[in-house]
Backbone as CSV, one residue per row, in Angstrom:
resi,resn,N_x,N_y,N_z,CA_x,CA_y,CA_z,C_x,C_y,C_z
1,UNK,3.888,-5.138,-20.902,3.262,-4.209,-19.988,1.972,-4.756,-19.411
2,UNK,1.214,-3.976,-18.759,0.032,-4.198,-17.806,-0.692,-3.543,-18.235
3,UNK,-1.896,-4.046,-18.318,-3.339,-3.499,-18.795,-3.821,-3.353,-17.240
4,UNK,-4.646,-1.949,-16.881,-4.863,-1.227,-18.196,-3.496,0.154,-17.984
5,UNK,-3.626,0.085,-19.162,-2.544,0.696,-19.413,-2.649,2.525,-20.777
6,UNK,-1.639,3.126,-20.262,-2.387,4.520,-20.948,-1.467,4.060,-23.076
7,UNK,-2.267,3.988,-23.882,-1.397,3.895,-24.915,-0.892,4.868,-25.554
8,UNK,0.660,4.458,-26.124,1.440,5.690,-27.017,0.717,5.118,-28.388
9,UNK,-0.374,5.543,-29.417,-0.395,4.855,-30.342,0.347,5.116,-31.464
10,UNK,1.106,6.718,-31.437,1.822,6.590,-32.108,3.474,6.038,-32.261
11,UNK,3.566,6.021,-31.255,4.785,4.959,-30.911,4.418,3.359,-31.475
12,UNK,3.206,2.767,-30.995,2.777,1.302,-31.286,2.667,1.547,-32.778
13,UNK,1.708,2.672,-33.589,1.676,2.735,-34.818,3.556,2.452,-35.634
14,UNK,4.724,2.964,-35.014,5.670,3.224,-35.798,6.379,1.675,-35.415
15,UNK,5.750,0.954,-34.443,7.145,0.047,-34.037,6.042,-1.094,-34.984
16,UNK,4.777,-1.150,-34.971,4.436,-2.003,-35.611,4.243,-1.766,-37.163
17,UNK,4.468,-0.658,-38.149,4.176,0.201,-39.279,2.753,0.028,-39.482
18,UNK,2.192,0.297,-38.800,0.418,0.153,-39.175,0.126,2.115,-38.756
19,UNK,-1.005,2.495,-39.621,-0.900,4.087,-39.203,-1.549,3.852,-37.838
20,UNK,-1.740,5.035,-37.457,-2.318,5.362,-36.280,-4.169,5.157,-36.253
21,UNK,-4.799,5.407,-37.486,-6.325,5.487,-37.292,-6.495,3.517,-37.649
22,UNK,-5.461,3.084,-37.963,-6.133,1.677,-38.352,-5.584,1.050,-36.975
23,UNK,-4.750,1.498,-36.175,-5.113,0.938,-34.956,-6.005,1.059,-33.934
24,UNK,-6.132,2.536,-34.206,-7.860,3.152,-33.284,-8.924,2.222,-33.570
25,UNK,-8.380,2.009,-35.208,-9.960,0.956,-35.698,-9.826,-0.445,-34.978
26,UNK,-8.570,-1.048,-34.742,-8.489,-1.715,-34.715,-8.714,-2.052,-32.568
27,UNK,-8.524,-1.527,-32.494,-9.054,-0.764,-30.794,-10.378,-1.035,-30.642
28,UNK,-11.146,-0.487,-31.800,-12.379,-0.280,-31.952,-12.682,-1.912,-32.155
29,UNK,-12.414,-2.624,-32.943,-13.082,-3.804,-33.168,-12.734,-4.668,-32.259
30,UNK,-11.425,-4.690,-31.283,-11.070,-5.745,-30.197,-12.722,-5.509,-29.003
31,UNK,-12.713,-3.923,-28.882,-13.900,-4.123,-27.842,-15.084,-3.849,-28.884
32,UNK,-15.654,-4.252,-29.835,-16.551,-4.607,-29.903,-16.569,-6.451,-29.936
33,UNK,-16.007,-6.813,-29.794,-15.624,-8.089,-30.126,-15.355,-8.335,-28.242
34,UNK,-15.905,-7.733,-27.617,-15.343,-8.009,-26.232,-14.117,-8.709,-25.688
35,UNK,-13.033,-8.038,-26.276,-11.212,-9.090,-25.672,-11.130,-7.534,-24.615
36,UNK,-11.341,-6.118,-25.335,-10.699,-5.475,-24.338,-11.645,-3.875,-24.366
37,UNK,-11.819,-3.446,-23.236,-12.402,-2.225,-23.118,-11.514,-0.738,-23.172
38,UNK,-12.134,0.167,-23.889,-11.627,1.510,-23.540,-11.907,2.536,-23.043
39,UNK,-11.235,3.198,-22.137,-11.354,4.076,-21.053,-11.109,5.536,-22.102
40,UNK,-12.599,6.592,-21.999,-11.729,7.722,-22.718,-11.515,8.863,-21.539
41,UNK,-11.029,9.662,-21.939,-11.042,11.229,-20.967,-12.430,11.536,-20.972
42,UNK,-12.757,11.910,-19.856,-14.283,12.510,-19.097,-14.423,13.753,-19.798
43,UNK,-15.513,13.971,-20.534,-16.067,15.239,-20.953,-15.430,15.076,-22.600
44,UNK,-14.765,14.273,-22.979,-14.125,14.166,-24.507,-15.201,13.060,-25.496
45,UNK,-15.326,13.794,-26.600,-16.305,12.711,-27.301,-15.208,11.359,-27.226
46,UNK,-16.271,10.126,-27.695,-15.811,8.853,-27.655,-15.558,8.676,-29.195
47,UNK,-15.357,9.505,-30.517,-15.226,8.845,-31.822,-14.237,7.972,-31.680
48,UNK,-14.501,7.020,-32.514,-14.135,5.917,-33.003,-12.300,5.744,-33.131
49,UNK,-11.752,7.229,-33.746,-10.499,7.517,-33.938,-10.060,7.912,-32.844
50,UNK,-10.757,8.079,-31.931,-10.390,9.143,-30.530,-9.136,7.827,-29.547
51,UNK,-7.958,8.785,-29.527,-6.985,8.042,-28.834,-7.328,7.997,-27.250
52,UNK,-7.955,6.265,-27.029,-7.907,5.919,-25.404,-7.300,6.632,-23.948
53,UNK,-7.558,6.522,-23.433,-6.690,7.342,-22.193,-6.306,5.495,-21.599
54,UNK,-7.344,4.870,-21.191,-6.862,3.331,-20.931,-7.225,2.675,-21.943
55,UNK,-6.257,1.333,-21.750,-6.946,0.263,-22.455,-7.076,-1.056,-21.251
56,UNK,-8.037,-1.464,-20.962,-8.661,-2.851,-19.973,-9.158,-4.053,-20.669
57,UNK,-8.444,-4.990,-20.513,-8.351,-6.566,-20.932,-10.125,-6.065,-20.637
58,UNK,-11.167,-6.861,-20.534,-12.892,-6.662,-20.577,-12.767,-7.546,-19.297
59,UNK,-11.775,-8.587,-18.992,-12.461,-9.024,-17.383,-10.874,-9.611,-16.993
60,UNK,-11.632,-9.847,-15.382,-10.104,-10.300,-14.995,-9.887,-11.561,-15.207
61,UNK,-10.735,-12.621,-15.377,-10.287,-13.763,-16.221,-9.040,-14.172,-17.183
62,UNK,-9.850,-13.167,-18.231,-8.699,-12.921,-19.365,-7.475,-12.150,-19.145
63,UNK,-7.523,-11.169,-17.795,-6.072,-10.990,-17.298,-5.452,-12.150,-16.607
64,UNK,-5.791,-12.623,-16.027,-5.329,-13.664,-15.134,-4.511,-14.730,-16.253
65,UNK,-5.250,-14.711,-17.456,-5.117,-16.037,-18.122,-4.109,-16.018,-19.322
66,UNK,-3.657,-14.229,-19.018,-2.694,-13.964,-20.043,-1.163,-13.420,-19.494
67,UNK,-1.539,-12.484,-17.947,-0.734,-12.428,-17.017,-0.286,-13.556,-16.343
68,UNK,-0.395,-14.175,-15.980,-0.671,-15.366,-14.910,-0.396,-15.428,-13.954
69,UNK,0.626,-15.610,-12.973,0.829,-14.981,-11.674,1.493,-13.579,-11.191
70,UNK,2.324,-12.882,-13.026,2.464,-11.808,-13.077,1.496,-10.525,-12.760
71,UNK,0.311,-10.403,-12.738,-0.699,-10.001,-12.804,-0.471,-8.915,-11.907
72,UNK,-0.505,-7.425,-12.075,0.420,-6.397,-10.913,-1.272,-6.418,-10.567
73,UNK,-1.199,-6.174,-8.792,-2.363,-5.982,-8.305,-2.875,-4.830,-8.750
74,UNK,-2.555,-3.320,-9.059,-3.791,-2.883,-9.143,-4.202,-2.742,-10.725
75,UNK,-3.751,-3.499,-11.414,-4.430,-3.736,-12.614,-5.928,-4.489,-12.730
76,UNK,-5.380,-5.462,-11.774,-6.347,-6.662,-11.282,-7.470,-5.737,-10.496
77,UNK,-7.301,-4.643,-9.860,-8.286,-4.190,-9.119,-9.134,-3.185,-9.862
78,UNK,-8.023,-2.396,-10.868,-8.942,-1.473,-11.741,-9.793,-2.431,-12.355
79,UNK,-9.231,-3.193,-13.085,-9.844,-3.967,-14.453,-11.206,-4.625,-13.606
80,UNK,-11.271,-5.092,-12.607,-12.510,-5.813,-11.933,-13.664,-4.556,-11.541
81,UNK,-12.718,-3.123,-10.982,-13.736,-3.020,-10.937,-14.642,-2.114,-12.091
82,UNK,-13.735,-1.937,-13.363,-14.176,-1.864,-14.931,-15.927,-2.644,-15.185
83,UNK,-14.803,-3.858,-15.290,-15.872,-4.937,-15.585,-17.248,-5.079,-14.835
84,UNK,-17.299,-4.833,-13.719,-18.238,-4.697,-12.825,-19.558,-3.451,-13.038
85,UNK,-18.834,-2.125,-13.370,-19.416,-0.911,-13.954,-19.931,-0.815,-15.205
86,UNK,-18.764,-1.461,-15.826,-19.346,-0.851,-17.650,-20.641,-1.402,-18.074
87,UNK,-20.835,-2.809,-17.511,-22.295,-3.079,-18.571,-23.260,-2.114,-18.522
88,UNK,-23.212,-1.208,-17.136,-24.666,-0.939,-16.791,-24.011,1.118,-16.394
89,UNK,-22.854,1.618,-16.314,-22.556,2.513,-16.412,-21.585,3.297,-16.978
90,UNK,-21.806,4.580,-17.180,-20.876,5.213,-18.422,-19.774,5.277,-17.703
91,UNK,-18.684,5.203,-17.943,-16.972,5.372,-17.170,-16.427,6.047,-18.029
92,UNK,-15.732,6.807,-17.437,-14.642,7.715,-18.043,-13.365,8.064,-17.366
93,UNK,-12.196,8.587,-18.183,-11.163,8.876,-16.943,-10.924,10.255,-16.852
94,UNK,-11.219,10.738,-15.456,-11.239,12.096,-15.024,-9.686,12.284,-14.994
95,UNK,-9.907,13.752,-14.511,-8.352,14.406,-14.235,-7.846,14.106,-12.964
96,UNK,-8.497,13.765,-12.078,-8.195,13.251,-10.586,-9.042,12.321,-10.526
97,UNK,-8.418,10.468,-9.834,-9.206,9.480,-9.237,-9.044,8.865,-10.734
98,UNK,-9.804,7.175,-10.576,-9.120,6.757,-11.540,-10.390,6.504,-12.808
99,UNK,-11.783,6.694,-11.814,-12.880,6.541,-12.712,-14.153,7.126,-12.419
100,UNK,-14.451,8.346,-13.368,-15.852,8.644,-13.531,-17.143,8.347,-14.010
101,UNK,-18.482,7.759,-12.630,-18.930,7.094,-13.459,-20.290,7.880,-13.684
102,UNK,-20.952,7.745,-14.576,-22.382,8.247,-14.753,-21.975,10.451,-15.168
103,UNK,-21.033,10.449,-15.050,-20.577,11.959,-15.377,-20.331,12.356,-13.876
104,UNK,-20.458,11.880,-12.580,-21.225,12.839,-11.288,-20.191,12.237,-9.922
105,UNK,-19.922,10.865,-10.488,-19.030,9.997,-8.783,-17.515,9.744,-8.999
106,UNK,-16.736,10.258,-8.560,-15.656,10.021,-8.774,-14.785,8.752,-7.835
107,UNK,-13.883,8.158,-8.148,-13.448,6.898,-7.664,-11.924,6.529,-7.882
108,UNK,-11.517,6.444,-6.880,-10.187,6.164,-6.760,-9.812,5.037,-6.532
109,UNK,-8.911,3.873,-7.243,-9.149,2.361,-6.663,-7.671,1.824,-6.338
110,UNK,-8.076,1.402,-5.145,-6.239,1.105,-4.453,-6.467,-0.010,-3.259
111,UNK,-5.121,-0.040,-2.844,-5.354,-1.742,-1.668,-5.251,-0.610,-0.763
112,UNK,-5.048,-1.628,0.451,-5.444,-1.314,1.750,-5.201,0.247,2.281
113,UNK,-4.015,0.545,2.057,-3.154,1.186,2.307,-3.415,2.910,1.685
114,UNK,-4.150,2.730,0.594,-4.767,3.885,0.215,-5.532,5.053,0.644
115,UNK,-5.054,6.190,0.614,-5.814,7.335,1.234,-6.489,8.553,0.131
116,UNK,-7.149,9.506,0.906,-7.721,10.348,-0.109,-7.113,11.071,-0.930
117,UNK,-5.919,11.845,-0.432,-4.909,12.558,-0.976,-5.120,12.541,-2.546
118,UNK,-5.395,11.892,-3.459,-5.324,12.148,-5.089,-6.605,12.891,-4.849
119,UNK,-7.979,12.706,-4.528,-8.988,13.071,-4.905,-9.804,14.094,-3.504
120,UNK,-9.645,14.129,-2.478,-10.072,14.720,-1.427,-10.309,15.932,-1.786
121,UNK,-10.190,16.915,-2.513,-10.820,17.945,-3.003,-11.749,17.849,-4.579
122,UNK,-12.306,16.738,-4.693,-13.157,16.881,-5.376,-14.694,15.778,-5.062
123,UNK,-15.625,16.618,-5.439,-17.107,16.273,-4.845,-17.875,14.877,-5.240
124,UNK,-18.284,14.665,-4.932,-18.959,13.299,-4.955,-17.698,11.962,-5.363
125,UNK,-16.634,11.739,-4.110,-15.517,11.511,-4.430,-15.648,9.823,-3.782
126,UNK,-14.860,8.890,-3.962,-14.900,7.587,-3.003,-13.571,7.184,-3.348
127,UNK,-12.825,6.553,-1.830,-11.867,5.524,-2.023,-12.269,4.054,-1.962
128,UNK,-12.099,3.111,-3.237,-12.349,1.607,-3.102,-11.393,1.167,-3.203
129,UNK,-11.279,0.299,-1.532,-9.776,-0.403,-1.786,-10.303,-1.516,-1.289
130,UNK,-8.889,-2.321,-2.123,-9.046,-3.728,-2.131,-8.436,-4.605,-0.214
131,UNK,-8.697,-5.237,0.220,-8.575,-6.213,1.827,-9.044,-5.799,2.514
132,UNK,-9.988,-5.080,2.510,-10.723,-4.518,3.532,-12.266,-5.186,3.623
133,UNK,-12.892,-5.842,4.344,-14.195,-5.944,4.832,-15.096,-5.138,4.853
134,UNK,-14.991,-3.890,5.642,-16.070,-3.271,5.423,-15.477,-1.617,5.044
135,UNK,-16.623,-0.912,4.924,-16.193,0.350,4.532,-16.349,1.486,5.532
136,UNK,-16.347,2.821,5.386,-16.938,3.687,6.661,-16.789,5.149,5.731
137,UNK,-17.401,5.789,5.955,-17.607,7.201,5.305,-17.582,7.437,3.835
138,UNK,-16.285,7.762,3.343,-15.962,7.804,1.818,-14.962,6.637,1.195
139,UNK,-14.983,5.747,2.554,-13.893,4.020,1.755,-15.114,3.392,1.898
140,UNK,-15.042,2.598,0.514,-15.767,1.371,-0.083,-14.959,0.046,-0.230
141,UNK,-15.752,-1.049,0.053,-14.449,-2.519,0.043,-14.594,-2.524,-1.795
142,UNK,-13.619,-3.041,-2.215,-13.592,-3.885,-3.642,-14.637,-4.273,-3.779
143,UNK,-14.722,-5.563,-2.907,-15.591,-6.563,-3.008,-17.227,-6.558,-3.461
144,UNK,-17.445,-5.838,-2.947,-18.983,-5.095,-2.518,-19.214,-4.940,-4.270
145,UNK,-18.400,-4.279,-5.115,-18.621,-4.001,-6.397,-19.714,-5.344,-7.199
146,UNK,-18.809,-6.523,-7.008,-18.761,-7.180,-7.551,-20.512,-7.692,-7.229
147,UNK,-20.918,-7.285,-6.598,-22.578,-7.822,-6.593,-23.596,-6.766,-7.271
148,UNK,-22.687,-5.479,-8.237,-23.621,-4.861,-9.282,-23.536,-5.689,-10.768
149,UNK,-23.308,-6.616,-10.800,-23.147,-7.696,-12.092,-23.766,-8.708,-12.083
Protein backbone atom coordinates (compact mmCIF):
# COMPACT_ATOMS: atom_id res chain seq x y z
CA UNK A 1 0.00 0.00 0.00
CA UNK A 2 0.71 3.83 0.00
CA UNK A 3 1.57 5.96 2.75
CA UNK A 4 -0.04 7.89 3.99
CA UNK A 5 -2.36 5.67 4.51
CA UNK A 6 -5.51 5.26 7.14
CA UNK A 7 -4.43 1.97 9.39
CA UNK A 8 -6.63 -1.20 10.26
CA UNK A 9 -4.44 -1.96 13.39
CA UNK A 10 -6.43 -4.45 14.30
CA UNK A 11 -6.35 -6.29 11.22
CA UNK A 12 -2.22 -5.59 11.05
CA UNK A 13 -2.30 -6.65 14.87
CA UNK A 14 -4.02 -10.25 13.77
CA UNK A 15 -2.11 -10.86 10.40
CA UNK A 16 1.10 -10.07 12.15
CA UNK A 17 0.05 -11.74 15.96
CA UNK A 18 1.48 -8.77 17.78
CA UNK A 19 -1.56 -7.10 20.06
CA UNK A 20 -2.83 -4.01 19.08
CA UNK A 21 -1.21 -1.50 21.95
CA UNK A 22 2.38 -2.94 21.11
CA UNK A 23 1.89 -1.78 17.72
CA UNK A 24 0.56 1.74 18.74
CA UNK A 25 3.86 1.52 20.76
CA UNK A 26 5.49 0.52 18.19
CA UNK A 27 3.96 3.52 15.88
CA UNK A 28 5.04 5.46 18.66
CA UNK A 29 8.74 4.67 18.51
CA UNK A 30 9.06 4.60 14.45
CA UNK A 31 8.13 8.50 14.76
CA UNK A 32 10.03 9.21 17.48
CA UNK A 33 12.86 7.77 15.77
CA UNK A 34 11.80 9.94 12.71
CA UNK A 35 11.10 6.90 9.74
CA UNK A 36 7.36 7.93 9.92
CA UNK A 37 4.80 10.55 11.18
CA UNK A 38 1.24 10.32 12.61
CA UNK A 39 -1.73 12.06 11.62
CA UNK A 40 -4.49 11.95 14.54
CA UNK A 41 -8.29 13.09 14.28
CA UNK A 42 -8.65 16.95 15.03
CA UNK A 43 -10.02 17.66 18.45
CA UNK A 44 -8.98 13.81 19.73
CA UNK A 45 -6.22 13.54 22.37
CA UNK A 46 -2.86 12.29 20.83
CA UNK A 47 -2.13 9.29 23.69
CA UNK A 48 0.36 7.23 22.85
CA UNK A 49 -2.23 4.12 22.35
CA UNK A 50 -4.50 6.39 20.36
CA UNK A 51 -5.17 4.60 16.89
CA UNK A 52 -3.69 7.05 13.90
CA UNK A 53 -6.15 8.31 11.42
CA UNK A 54 -2.77 8.53 8.93
CA UNK A 55 0.37 7.15 8.89
CA UNK A 56 3.25 9.46 6.63
CA UNK A 57 6.69 8.01 5.70
CA UNK A 58 8.40 11.72 7.71
CA UNK A 59 9.64 12.94 4.11
CA UNK A 60 9.36 12.36 0.58
CA UNK A 61 12.82 11.16 0.20
CA UNK A 62 12.18 8.16 2.12
CA UNK A 63 8.99 7.72 -0.01
CA UNK A 64 10.63 8.01 -3.11
CA UNK A 65 13.36 5.62 -1.91
CA UNK A 66 11.02 2.92 -0.85
CA UNK A 67 8.22 3.51 -3.53
CA UNK A 68 10.36 4.25 -6.35
CA UNK A 69 8.72 5.13 -9.42
CA UNK A 70 5.57 3.55 -7.91
CA UNK A 71 5.07 6.47 -5.77
CA UNK A 72 0.98 7.37 -6.32
CA UNK A 73 1.07 11.18 -6.71
CA UNK A 74 -1.00 12.30 -4.10
CA UNK A 75 0.79 10.53 -1.48
CA UNK A 76 3.84 12.33 -2.69
CA UNK A 77 1.86 15.57 -2.35
CA UNK A 78 0.26 14.94 1.08
CA UNK A 79 3.45 13.56 2.59
CA UNK A 80 5.54 16.85 1.29
CA UNK A 81 3.26 18.88 2.29
CA UNK A 82 3.29 16.98 6.01
CA UNK A 83 6.84 17.37 6.13
CA UNK A 84 6.88 20.92 5.34
CA UNK A 85 4.18 21.79 8.33
CA UNK A 86 4.93 19.49 11.12
CA UNK A 87 8.25 20.83 12.43
CA UNK A 88 6.81 24.11 13.15
CA UNK A 89 2.83 23.30 13.18
CA UNK A 90 0.23 21.23 14.94
CA UNK A 91 -1.66 19.00 12.06
CA UNK A 92 -4.44 17.06 12.48
CA UNK A 93 -7.04 15.24 10.34
CA UNK A 94 -10.34 17.01 10.22
CA UNK A 95 -13.68 15.65 9.08
CA UNK A 96 -13.52 17.56 5.76
CA UNK A 97 -10.06 18.53 3.73
CA UNK A 98 -7.12 16.60 4.34
CA UNK A 99 -5.25 18.75 7.06
CA UNK A 100 -5.84 20.91 10.05
CA UNK A 101 -3.31 23.07 10.94
CA UNK A 102 -2.76 25.15 14.15
CA UNK A 103 -6.64 24.00 15.20
CA UNK A 104 -8.11 27.15 12.78
CA UNK A 105 -6.94 26.50 8.61
CA UNK A 106 -8.23 23.89 6.89
CA UNK A 107 -6.50 22.33 3.66
CA UNK A 108 -7.27 20.24 1.01
CA UNK A 109 -4.26 18.85 -1.13
CA UNK A 110 -4.72 17.74 -4.80
CA UNK A 111 -3.12 18.27 -8.51
CA UNK A 112 -4.25 20.50 -10.89
CA UNK A 113 -7.48 19.49 -11.47
CA UNK A 114 -8.83 19.92 -7.97
CA UNK A 115 -11.77 21.93 -6.82
CA UNK A 116 -13.46 23.10 -3.61
CA UNK A 117 -16.30 20.77 -3.49
CA UNK A 118 -14.85 18.51 -0.32
CA UNK A 119 -14.35 21.61 1.78
CA UNK A 120 -16.21 24.85 0.36
CA UNK A 121 -18.47 25.02 3.24
CA UNK A 122 -16.10 25.20 5.80
CA UNK A 123 -14.19 28.47 7.17
CA UNK A 124 -10.80 29.34 7.00
CA UNK A 125 -10.60 26.69 4.12
CA UNK A 126 -7.63 26.42 1.14
CA UNK A 127 -7.13 24.32 -1.98
CA UNK A 128 -3.19 23.37 -2.50
CA UNK A 129 -2.64 21.84 -5.62
CA UNK A 130 0.15 20.51 -7.08
CA UNK A 131 1.32 22.14 -11.33
CA UNK A 132 0.21 25.13 -10.84
CA UNK A 133 2.50 28.36 -10.63
CA UNK A 134 0.67 30.63 -9.04
CA UNK A 135 -2.34 30.79 -6.84
CA UNK A 136 -5.54 33.24 -6.73
CA UNK A 137 -8.14 33.52 -3.94
CA UNK A 138 -8.52 30.22 -1.89
CA UNK A 139 -5.87 27.94 -4.43
CA UNK A 140 -2.38 27.82 -3.14
CA UNK A 141 0.60 26.22 -5.48
CA UNK A 142 2.34 23.07 -3.67
CA UNK A 143 5.35 24.55 -4.21
CA UNK A 144 5.19 27.73 -2.26
CA UNK A 145 4.95 25.26 0.94
CA UNK A 146 8.12 24.13 0.60
CA UNK A 147 9.91 27.56 1.57
CA UNK A 148 8.25 27.23 5.34
CA UNK A 149 11.26 24.66 6.08
Amino acid sequence: GQVPFKPNIKELGEKTQIHRNSINAYLHYLEQAKIISLLYPAGKSTATLQKPEKIFLQNTTLLSALAKENANPGSVRETFFHAMLNPKHQLEAPKKGDFLVDSQYTFEIGGSAKKKQQIKSTPNSWIVKDGIETGAKEILPLWAFGFLY
